[in-house]
N, C-alpha and C positions, 0 to 999 in steps of 0.2 A: 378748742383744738380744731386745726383746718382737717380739710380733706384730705389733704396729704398728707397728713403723719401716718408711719406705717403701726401696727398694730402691737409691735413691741414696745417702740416707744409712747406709746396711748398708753399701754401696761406700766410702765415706768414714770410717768408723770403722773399715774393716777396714787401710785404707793406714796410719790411726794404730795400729793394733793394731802392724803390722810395724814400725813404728819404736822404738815401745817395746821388744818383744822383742828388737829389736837392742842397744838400750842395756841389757838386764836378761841377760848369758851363763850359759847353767850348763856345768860339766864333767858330760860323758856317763862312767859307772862309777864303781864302787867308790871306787876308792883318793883320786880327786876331782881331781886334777892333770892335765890334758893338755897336751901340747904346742901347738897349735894353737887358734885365735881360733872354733873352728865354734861353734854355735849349734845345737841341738837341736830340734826340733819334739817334740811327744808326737802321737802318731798321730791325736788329737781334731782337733789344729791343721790338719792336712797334707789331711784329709778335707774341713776344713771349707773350707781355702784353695780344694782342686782343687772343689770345688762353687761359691765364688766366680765360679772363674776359667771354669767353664764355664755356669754359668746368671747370673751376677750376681745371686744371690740369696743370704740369708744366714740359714742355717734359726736355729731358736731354739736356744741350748747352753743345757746344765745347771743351775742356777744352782748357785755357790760360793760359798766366806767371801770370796774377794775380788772383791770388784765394781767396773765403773768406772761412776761415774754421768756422765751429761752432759744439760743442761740444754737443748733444743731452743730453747728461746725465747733462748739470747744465744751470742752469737758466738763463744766459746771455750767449749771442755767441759773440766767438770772433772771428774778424775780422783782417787778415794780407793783407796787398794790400805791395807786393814786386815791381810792375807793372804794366803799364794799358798798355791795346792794343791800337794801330793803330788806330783803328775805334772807340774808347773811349767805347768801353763797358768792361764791368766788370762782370768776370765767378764766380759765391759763388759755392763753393763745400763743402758740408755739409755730413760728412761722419755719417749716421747713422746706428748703429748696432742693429740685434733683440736681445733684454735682455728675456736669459730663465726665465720662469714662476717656484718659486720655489716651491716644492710642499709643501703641508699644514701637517705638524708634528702631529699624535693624540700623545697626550697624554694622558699616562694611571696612574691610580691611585690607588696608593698601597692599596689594603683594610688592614684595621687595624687589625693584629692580637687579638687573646685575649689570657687572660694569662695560659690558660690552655693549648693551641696549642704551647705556649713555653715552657711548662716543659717538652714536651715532647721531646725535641730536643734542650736542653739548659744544659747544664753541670749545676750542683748543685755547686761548687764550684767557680768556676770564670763569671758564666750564659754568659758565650759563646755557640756558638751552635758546639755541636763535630762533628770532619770529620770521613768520611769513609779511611782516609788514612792520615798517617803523623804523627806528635809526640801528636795531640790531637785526635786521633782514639777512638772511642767508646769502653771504658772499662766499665767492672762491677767486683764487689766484691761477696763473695760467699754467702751473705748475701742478693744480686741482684740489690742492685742499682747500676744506671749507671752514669757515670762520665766519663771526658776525661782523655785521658793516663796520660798524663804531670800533670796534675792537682792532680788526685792520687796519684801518685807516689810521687810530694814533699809534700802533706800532710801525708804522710804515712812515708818519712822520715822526716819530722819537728816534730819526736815524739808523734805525735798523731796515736797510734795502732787501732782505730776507725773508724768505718764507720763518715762520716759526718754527717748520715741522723740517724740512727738507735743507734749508739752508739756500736754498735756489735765490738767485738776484731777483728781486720782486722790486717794484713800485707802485706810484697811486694808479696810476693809468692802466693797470693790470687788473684792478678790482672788477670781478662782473658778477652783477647782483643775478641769482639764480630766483626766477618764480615759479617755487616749487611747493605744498602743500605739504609734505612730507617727504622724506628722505629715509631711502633705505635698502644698502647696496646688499645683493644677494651674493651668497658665497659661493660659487662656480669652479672651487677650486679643483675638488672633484672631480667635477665633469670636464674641466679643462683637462685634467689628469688622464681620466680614459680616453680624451680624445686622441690625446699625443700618443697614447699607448695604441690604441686604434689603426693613427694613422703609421706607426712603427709595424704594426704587424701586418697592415695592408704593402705596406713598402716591402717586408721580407717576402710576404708573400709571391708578391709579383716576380721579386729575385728569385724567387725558387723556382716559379713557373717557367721563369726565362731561362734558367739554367737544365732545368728539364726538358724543356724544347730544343734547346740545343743538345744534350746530350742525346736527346731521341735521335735527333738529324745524324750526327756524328756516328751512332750507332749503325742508322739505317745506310749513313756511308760506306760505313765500314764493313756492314754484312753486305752489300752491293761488289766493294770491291773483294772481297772473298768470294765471293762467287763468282765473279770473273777471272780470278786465280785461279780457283777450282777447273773452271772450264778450260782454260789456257794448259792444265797441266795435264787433264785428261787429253788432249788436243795432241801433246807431246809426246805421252805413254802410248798413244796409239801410231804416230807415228814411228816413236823407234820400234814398239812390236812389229810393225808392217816391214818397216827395211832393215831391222838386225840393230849390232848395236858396232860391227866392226868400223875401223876408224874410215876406210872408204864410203861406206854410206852414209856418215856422218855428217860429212859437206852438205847433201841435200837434202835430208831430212832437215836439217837447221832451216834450211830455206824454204823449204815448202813449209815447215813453221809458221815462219814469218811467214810469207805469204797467207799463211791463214790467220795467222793473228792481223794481218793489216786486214782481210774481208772481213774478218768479225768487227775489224772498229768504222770500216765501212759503212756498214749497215746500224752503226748509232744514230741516232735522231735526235728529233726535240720530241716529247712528249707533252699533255698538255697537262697541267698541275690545276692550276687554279684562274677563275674568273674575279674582279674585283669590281663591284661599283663605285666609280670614285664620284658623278655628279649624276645624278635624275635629269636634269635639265639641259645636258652636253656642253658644249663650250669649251672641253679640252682640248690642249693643244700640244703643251710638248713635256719632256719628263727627263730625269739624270739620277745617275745613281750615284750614290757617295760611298764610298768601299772601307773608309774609316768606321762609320759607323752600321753599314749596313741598312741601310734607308735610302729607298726610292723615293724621289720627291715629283709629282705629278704636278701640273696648272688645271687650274678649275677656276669657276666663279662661284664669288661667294655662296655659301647655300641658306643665309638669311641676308636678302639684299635689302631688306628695309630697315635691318639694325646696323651690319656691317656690310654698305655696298663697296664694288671693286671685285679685285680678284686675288686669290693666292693659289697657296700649294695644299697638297693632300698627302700625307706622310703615311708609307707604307711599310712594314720591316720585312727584310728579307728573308728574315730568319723563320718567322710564323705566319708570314703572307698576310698579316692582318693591315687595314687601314689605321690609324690614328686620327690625332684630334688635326683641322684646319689652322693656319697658319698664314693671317692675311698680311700679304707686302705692298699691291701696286692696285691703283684707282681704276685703271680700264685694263685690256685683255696682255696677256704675258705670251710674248713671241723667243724667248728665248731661259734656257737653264743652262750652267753648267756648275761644277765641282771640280776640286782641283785634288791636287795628292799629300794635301795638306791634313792635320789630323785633328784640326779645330771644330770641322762642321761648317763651314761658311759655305754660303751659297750666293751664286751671282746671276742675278734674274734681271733680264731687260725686259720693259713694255712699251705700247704705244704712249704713255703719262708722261712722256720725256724725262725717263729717272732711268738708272741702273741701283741698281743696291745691292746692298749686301746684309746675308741675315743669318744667324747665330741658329742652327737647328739643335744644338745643345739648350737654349735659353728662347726657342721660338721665338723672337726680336731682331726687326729691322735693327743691326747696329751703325749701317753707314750709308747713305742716300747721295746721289752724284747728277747733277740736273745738267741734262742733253741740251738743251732746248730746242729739237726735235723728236722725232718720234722713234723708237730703238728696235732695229727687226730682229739682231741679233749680236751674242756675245762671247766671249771664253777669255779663260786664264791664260796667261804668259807661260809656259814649257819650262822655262829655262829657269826664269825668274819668278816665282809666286805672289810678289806684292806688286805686280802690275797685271791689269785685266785692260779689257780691250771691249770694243761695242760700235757697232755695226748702226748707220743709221739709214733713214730714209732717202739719205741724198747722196749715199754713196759713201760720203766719209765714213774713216775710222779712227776712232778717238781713245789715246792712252792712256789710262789714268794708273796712276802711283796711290797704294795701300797710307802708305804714309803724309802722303798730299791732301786732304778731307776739303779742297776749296775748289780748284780746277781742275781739268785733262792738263796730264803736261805735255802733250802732244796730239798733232787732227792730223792724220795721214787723207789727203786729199788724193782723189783717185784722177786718172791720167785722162780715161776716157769718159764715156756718158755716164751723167749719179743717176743711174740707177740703186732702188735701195739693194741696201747686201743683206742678203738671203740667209746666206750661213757664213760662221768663223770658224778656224781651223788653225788653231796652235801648234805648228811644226818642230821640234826640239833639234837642238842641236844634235851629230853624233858622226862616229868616226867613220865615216862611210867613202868610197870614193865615189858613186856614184851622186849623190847626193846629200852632202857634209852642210850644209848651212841649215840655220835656221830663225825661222819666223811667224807669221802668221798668216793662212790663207783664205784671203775676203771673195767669197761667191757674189756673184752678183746677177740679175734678170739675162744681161749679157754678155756675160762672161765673168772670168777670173782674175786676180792678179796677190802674186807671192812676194809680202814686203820680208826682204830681207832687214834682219837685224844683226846688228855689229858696233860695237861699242858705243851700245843706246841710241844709233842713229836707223833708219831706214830706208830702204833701196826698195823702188818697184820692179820687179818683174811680171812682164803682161806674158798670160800660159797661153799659146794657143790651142782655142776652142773653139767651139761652132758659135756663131754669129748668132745671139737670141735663144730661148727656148729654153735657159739652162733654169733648175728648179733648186738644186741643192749642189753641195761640194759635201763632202766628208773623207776624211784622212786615216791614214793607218799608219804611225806613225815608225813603228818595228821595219816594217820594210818598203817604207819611204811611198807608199801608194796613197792614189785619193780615187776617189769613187764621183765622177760628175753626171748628176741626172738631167736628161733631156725631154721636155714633154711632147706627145704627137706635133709634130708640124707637116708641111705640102711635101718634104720629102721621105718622110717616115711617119704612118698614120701611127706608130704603136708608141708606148713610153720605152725608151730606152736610158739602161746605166750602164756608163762606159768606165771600166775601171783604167785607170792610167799611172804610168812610172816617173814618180817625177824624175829630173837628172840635171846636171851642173855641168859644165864647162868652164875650164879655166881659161881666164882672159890672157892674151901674149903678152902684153906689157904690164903686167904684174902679178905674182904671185898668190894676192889675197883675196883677188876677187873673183865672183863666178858670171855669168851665166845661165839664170835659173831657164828650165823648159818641163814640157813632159811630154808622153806619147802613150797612144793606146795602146793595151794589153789584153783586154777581152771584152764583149759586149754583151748585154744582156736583155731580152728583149720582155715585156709587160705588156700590159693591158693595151685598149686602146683609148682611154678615158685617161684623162688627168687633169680635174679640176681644182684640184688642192695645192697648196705648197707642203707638200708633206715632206721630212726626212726621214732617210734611208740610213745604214750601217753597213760596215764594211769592220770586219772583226778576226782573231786570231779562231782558227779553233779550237775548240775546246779539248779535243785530243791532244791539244800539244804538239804538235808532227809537222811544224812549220808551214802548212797552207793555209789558203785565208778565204774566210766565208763572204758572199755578200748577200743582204737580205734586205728587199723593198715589197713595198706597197702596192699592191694592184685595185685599181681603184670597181674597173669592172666585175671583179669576182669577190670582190671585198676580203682580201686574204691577202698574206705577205710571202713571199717568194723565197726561197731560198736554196743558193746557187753554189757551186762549187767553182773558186777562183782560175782552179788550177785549167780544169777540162770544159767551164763553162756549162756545165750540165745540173738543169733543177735536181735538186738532192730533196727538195719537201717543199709544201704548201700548206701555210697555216691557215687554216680558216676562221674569218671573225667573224662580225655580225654588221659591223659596220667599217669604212673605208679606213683604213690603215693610216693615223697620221704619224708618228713616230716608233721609230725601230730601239731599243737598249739591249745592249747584251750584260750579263750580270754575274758576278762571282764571289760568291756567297760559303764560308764553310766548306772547302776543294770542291765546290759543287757549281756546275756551271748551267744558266740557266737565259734565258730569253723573254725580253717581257716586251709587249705590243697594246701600243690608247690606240684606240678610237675617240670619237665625243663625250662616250659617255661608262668606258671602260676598259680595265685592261686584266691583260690575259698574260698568264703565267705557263713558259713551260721549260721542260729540263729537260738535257742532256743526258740519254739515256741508251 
């Protein structure tokens, strides 16, 4: 028995050992005949039994020619006896080997896809799953669904020019191999969802804010004008208490009334509201208000010049005094704004970039560009007619252009005298006046003026006479036929002077339809003694309503704007800024009437109070 058998099985081969021996008897002696059935042990046997029987162990014997083999691994041992020894015993050698332990398999278990995690990795057409490489590589159509190569490609030749999925017109030339690794679109729908709801309740919001603001305003109107009732009645009560109430003292209590009601609107003003930064860096120049929508629109340069250089507008609301978002139109500096009485929003801005345009403040967008091919000092809308504007250039012309014409001017009013550039435009309207019934448009210029009549689409010059040189601005009033002409110090007048003047007409003798135009001064106003700027001035209704008429400029020495009284020529206020006054706007916003003033780098807010 080797070394390795374990000690049961020793136990077990040695109970077979005895049984064999029993069946195998030898005669003990010589002569070989006994009487008796005994059985002999050789003293090997007997040694190795009594070691059995008291350790259960079974040491290793000798090995001999006769061996018993037995095969561990099956059920029965078989036994070869070749031989027996000498001494009648008999060696079992039992060859047992250790059987490795195999190890225990886990097995794992597919989790069951579901079918949504195979559309996304399963061709539409043969619902195989497409490779990252090879003839079923992830394709898609331009219409974007995806499919494998092979599988597109002979649906697309089997005459079918269609998506599978979409029905879209498809061909081979559409196929674009996607090199993607994986594929797997996220579901956003959700977040799409709150977004739109988001951006809905950000939208009401602002509505409501905007509606609150205005209601405030409306309010604080309306407690204002209540309280100027108040006072007006108390005004009254004490006057009829002081002179009785019989029908003789009636007459002049009414009038001493009014006489006090006209010094209490006397002494209204402008008061100051608010300041606005419109640039840090200055370069403002000029600004227009649009009444339709209540937006001030300001020029600025750009305030990121290295992303969007040039220049546009700074959009301000009248309503809330706040600024808005920029609003870029023209490549270099903007000499001229205006608005018309139109309810679209269009705005018409000239620059030095040889362009005029027109831009959409509903949709913040240039919608229409018109190339000068010189440089633009200034512009306005037609009076009469809305779809023509008009633009002012450096050499004096003034160039017509038609809304509906998007290729050329349909007309260049070429001036008479020196092209000087024109300074300021001034759209005159027609009206049933006798004094001054025509109307057109009137171009300022470095040295003077001239008022092109218009009459059935043609135009007539009329040269105004003005002072020779010096002039800075023209602006119009167009209610009672005035224009305001600014003069800068010269050798016979060191200060700035604004002369307001009456324009007037003249009928010609040999025929009825034509005029005449002129004008003549009416009051003077005297300014600073600095005038470096081309700044424009205003000449405006007032705001009382009471038929007189305001004018208000620029002083460049006291850095403030002037404000005069048409009638008696006498300073009624002085607004003070902080830098030189370049444009004057007067503004009417919710019956509330108010005044705004740029500088370079700011403007100022105030009201009628």
């Amino acid at each position: 028995m080797t070394r390795t058998q374990t000690p049961v099985a020793a136990a077990a081969l040695q109970i077979q050992n005895r049984s064999l021996w029993a069946e195998a008897p030898r005669v003990s002696g010589q002569g070989g005949d006994s009487s008796d059935d005994t059985v002999e042990l050789s003293n090997e046997e007997e040694e190795s039994s009594t070691e059995l029987d008291e350790g259960d162990q079974v040491p290793p014997p000798n090995p001999a020619t006769e061996e018993l083999h037995i095969n561990s691994g099956d059920p029965e041992a078989t036994v070869r006896s070749d031989s027996v020894a000498d001494n009648g015993s008999i060696t079992l050698q039992v060859p047992v080997a250790d059987k490795p332990k195999t190890p225990i398999k886990t097995i794992s278990v597919p989790t069951p896809r579901s079918p949504e995690d195979d559309e996304g990795d399963t061709c539409a057409i043969c619902f195989d799953s497409w490779t990252n490489a090879g003839e079923h590589r992830l394709s898609a159509l331009r219409c974007g669904h995806l499919f494998g190569f092979t599988c597109i490609e002979r649906w697309l030749k089997g005459g079918a020019a269609k998506c599978p999925q979409c029905n879209k017109k498809a061909k081979r030339s559409d196929i674009v191999v996607l090199y993607a690794r994986t594929l797997k679109a996220l579901d956003t729908s959700e977040q799409e969802r709150l977004k739109s709801s988001l951006d809905k309740e950000q939208s009401l919001r602002k509505k409501a804010e905007l509606e609150s603001a205005q209601c405030r305003l409306q309010v604080q109107l309306l407690n204002d004008e209540c309280g100027k009732l108040r006072k007006q009645i108390q005004e009254l009560k004490l006057l009829i208490a002081q002179h009785g109430t019989t029908s003789s003292s009636q007459q002049p209590s009414w009038s001493r009334a009014s006489s006090s009601l006209s010094s209490s609107q006397i002494q209204r003003k402008y008061n100051f509201e608010k300041a606005i930064l419109i640039s840090q860096s200055g370069n403002c120049r000029v600004m227009s208000f649009c009444e339709s929508l209540g937006c001030l629109a300001v020029s600025q340069p750009s305030p990121q010049t290295t992303l969007i250089p040039g220049c546009g507008i700074k959009k301000l609301s009248a309503v809330n005094m706040k600024s808005s978002q920029y609003v870029p139109i023209h490549s270099k500096q903007i000499r001229g704004l205006a608005f018309s009485n139109r309810t679209d929003g269009l705005l018409l801005s000239a620059a030095l970039d040889n362009t005029v345009k027109l831009t959409s403040l509903l949709t913040n967008t240039v919608v229409q560009t018109y190339n000068t091919g010189r440089p633009v000092w200034s512009c306005c809308w037609c009076s009469d007619n809305t779809n023509y504007v008009y633009a002012g250039l450096i050499n004096g012309s003034v160039l017509v252009y038609d809304l509906r014409d998007t290729s050329q001017c349909v007309k260049e009013l070429v001036p008479l005298g020196s092209r000087c550039p024109v300074v300021s435009l001034s759209s005159v309207p027609r009206a049933a006046s006798e004094v001054f019934p025509c109307g057109g448009v009137l171009a300022g210029t470095l040295e003077g003026a001239c008022f092109w009549e218009m009459k059935d689409g043609q135009y007539r010059p009329h040269l105004l006479p003005l002072e020779t040189g010096g002039c800075t601005d023209i602006q119009t009033e167009s209610t009672t036929r005035h224009c305001l002409v600014t003069y800068r110090p010269g050798k016979t007048h060191n200060f700035l002077r604004c002369v307001m003047m009456e324009l007037i007409s003249n009928r010609l003798t040999d025929s009825e339809d034509e005029y005449s135009c002129s004008c003549y001064p009416v009051q003077t106003f005297n300014s600073g003694p600095t005038c470096k700027l081309l700044t424009k001035n205003a000449i405006f209704q007032s705001p009382d309503r009471d038929g007189t008429v305001l004018v208000c400029a620029g002083d460049e020495s006291s850095n403030s704007a002037m404000l005069w009284h048409s009638g008696t020529g006498s300073l009624v206020q002085k607004l003070q800024a902080d830098q030189p006054v370049l444009d004057i706007c007067p503004i009417e916003v919710n019956q509330s009437s108010m005044l705004a003033t740029l500088t370079e780098k700011m403007v100022k807010i105030y009201k009628w109070e």
